[in-house]
Every structure is written in C-alpha cells, then in structure tokens.
Residue, then its C-alpha position, 0 to 999 in steps of 0.5 A: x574643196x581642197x580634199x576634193x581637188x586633189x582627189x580628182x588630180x590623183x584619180x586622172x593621173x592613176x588613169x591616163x597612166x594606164x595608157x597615154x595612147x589613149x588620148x590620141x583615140x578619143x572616137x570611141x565605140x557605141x559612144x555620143x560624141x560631146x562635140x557638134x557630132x553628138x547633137x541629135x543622138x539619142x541613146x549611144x549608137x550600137x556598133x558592133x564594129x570593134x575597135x579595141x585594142x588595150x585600155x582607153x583612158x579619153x579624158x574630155x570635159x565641158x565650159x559655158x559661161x552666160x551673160x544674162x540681162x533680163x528682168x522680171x515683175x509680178x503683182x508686187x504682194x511679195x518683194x522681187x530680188x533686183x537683178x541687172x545685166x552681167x555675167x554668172x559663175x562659168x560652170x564646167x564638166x570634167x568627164x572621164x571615159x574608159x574603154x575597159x575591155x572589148x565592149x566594156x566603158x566605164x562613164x564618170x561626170x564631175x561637176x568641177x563648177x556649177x550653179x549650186x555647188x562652187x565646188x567640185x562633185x560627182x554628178x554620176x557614172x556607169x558601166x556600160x556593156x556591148x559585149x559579153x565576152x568576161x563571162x565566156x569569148x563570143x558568149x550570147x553573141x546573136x543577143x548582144x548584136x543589138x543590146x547595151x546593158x547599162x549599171x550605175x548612178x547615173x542619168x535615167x533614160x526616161x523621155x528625150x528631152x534629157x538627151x537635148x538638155x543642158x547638163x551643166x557645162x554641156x551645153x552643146x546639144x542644146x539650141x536654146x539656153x534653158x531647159x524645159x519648164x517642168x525639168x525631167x531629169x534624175x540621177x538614180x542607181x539602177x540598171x537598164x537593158x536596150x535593144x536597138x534593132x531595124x530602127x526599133x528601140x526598146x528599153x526597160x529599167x529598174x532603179x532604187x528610186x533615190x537620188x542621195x543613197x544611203x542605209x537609213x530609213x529602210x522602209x522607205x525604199x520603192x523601186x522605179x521602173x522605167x521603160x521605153x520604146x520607140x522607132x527611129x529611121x534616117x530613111x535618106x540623105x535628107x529625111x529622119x523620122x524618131x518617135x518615142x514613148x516613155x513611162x517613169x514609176x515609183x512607189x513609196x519612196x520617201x521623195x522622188x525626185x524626177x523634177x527637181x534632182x538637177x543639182x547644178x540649177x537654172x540658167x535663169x538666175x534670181x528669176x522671181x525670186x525674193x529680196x533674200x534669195x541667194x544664187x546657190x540657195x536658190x539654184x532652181x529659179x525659172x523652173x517648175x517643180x509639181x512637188x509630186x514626191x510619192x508613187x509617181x507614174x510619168x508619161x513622156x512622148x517625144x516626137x523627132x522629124x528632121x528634113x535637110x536643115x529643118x528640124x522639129x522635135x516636140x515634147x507631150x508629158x503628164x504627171x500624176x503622184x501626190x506629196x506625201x501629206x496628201x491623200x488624192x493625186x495631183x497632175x501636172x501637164x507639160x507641152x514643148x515644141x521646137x522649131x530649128x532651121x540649120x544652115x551653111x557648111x556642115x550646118x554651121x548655123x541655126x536659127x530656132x524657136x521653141x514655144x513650152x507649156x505647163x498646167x497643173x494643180x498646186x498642193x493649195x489648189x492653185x489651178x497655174x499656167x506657166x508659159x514660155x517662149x523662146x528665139x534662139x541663133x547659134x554659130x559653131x566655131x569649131x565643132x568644139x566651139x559654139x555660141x549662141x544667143x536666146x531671147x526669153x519671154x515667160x508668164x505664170x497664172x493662176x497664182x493666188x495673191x499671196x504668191x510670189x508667182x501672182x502676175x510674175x513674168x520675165x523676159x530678156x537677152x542670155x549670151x553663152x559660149x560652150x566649149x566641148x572635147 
C-alpha cells in the first residue's frame, strides 16, 4: 500500500508540473462535469468549440461516506451475519484529466478507498479523442464534427444505467444510495467509436472481453461487442426526451464479468450474508449476479423523460448466457423504474423513488424473484456538496430451503454525504 501511495504522489506531482495554469480551468471540452452539472448527462457532450491552448492537467476527485442502519431475516435454514447501525469505511476517487492536445484527454480513476480494497488501485482509464489533427491539421474534419474515439481499460458504455450508478465515491449522480439489483458494469480494454448528431446517437465497440488482463491461457480470449443507438432532444426549456438501446456480447471468454466486475462493492453492507462473512470478502452483498460466465448476449433499453422538475428514467434488461459447467442457456430478467421530483433554486432539492425487479433461473433451477423498493430525498449544498438520505426495503423468493436467500428480506435507513470536484 505504501509502494502504492507513493506512486500516485510521483505520477501527480510529474503532471501538475506540466501546467500549474492548468488547475485554474478545470471546464473542460466534450467532458461530464463530476459536480451537480453532470447529473443527467450521459456520454460526454460533443463540442466542436475549442478551448486549447497548452497541456491541461485538472486534478479532481471524489468522497462519500454512509451511515447504514438496516436489518434483515430469512428462514433462519442458514445463520444471518448480526448487523447494527453506524457507519462504513469512507470510500474516495482520485481522478486525473489531461487535455493532451486539441481534441485529445486522457481520463484515469483510482480508487484510493473502497469497500473491497482499503488500499489504493486503478479502476481504468482512456484516451478520448475529438479531433484528428496528430495524423494531419483539419484532417477528417466533416467526420470528426460528430465523432469521439474513445481507447482504453475503461468503463463500457453498454445501457444507461451506468451513467446513473455509483461509482465508488462518485456518487454524485445517483439519487439513490444503491445501484441497481442486477449491477451491469465492466471495465474491459477495448475501443469504441460515437457519432452524436441532430439528437442521434450511435456507438459500436469491441473489447477483449477480460476484466484481469493477462498472456495466459491464450484460447480463452473471445471479443465483446457492444453497440448502441438512440435519440436524445431538449425540445424546450422544460421538455427532454432520451431513448436508447444497448446490446453487450461475448464469446467464449473464460469468465465474463458484466454483473459482478465492480470491484469497489455494495452500499448495502453484510446484507444476507453468513455469520462468516467479512465487509471486504463479501463486498457484493445485496445485489444479484446471474452467474452467466460464457457467450453472453445482454440487451438494455433506457428510456429518459424530463419535464421542468419531473423526472423519470427507466430500465428494461434481459440476459441470456450459461456458466461454463452448463450446457442450455439461462435468462436473467431486470425492470427499473425511477421517479424524481427536483425542486427549489437550481433544482437544489429532490424527492424520488425508485421501484426494481429481477427474475431468473438459477444454475440448481431455482426459479428467484428479488424486488426492491426505494424512497430517497437530496440537498446539494453546493454544487460540490450533496446529502441525501434512502429508505430501502428488498425481498427474495423462490429460494430453495437451504439457501441462504429462502424468505431473506431487509430493509432500513442509509445516510451519505458526497463530495465531488
């Protein structure tokens, strides 16, 4: 961890000393902002306005902390882990943006705390590039008007349900506390390719299909394709319309990964979990991975309607794929859909629920049915600064006796306060 630490001291002092100007502009271009004006973007906005005038090192980051206080039970078959109210390890981002030339950033996230790692690691990183003018000055300029190449181990755009997640400590954009049931979220290396025109998005892209990268085992490698496309329009002052369709497949990889890659856990600590478990072992709690490890083909549609303070944003997702011991394919299915109400100057308030669904089939055939339910309030202190507080109540069915999950519930109180620059 030390080792660590003092890597990422060396790797920021090389940077900021490129350009110390640099942390005096920190809008900026084609980029999400990390504070309150980020909520309810989606893929960075394509600008062909250019604001380059030298290397830009922004140097930015990420702090939420929770207080938890909820219970749970099941049949009583297994041993429940005793849990009471207090507070869970802070988590915290560290990220670094680079403005490398005209129409060129680089993006890189640590995690520098989080659920499953105390310690500090990389959770990805890209290049992202505007424009084209390294290979020639103004070169492919028409094309480049409405594309983004973006290359790296990074965050896939498959759905947009990601775009609304916690990610660690940002947890800025999210109104609730928790992410959804069944978690769609890998970071694999890979390229993808936008086009963002008269409200229309589309997006293709290709990865290696691997979350730990490494030489071994050579004919395990499958490539995963990941497409989408969809309109998005702010047709006034008061009305936004965004639909979108998303697809995510793989081969024979040897483990996918798209439901359980997030590394950094759960917000629902020990839920369900045995006498034995521990807050780093089982950093997932609460959540619900199909265990569909093979030649997986995801689909994900995302509608977004926003009226003056009323918001709405729903999730419709289907899985099908197969562990690799397992000969038929299995199917996973996933419903969201959240209500929010934002209210006072600048929207500074919100109220909002959230109701979320999963079925599917288990590899013992266990037919399951998890539900969700969400209440949720928010103040932004600052554009920087939010708290909010979520009542959470969830139920499994369909558990045989000897599962840990037969008749399991909980429910209960999470308190967290977000920093974001």
């Amino acid at each position: 961890m030390r080792t660590q630490l003092k890597l990422i001291a060396v790797l920021v002092a090389m940077l900021t000393g490129f350009n110390f100007y640099g942390q005096s502009k920190r809008d900026l271009d084609n980029y999400r902002q990390p504070d309150k004006r980020g909520i309810n973007v989606f893929e960075a906005p394509k600008d062909s306005i250019s604001t380059f005038d030298a290397i830009n090192v922004r140097i930015g980051g990420q702090s939420a902390l929770q207080y938890q206080d909820i219970s749970h039970e099941n049949s009583g078959a297994v041993a429940l882990k005793e849990i009471g109210g207090n507070f869970n390890l802070a988590t915290a981002n560290l990220d670094l943006d680079v403005v490398l030339m005209d129409g060129v950033r680089m993006h890189l996230r640590t995690y520098l705390s989080s659920r499953h790692h105390p310690e500090p690691y990389v959770k990805g990183g890209y290049i992202q590039i505007d424009k084209l003018d390294f290979v020639r000055e103004g070169f492919m300029e028409g094309f480049m008007k409405y594309a983004t190449f973006k290359i790296g181990h990074m965050e896939n755009n498959y759905g947009d349900a990601h775009f609304r997640r916690s990610d660690n400590a940002q947890a800025m954009y999210n109104p609730f506390v928790g992410n959804l049931i069944m978690d769609a979220f890998t970071t694999e290396v890979g390229a993808e390719l936008y086009y963002q025109r008269s409200g229309f998005i589309g997006m293709v892209g290709f990865t290696n299909g691997k979350l730990n990268q490494d030489v071994a085992n050579p004919d395990t490698g499958g490539a995963s394709f990941i497409a989408k496309l969809g309109y998005d329009k702010q047709f006034n002052d008061d009305f936004r319309f965004r639909l979108t369709g998303s697809i995510y497949n793989t081969g024979a990889v040897r483990n996918s990964f798209l439901y359980n890659a997030d590394r950094a856990g759960s917000r629902y600590y020990l839920v369900l979990e045995n006498e034995d478990a521990t807050t780093v072992g089982n950093f997932r709690s609460g959540r619900y991975n199909p265990n569909l490890r093979n030649e997986i083909t995801a689909i994900m549609f995302n509608p977004f309607v926003k009226y003056k303070g009323l918001e709405f944003f729903g999730t419709y997702e289907n899985a099908t794929g197969k562990a690799n011991s397992e000969l038929e394919d299995r199917t996973a299915t996933q419903l969201a859909g959240e209500l929010i109400y934002r209210f006072g100057q600048n929207e500074k308030y919100y109220l909002g629920t959230r109701y979320n669904k999963v079925d599917g089939e288990e590899m013992n055939g266990d037919d399951i049915e998890i539900t969700r339910f969400n209440l949720s309030a928010g103040w932004f202190l600052t554009r920087n600064i939010m708290a909010k507080i979520e009542y959470v109540s969830q139920k499994h069915d369909g558990y045989n006796s000897a599962s840990i999950f037969n008749e399991g519930k909980f429910d209960g109180f999470m308190l967290e306060t977000v920093i974001s620059f």
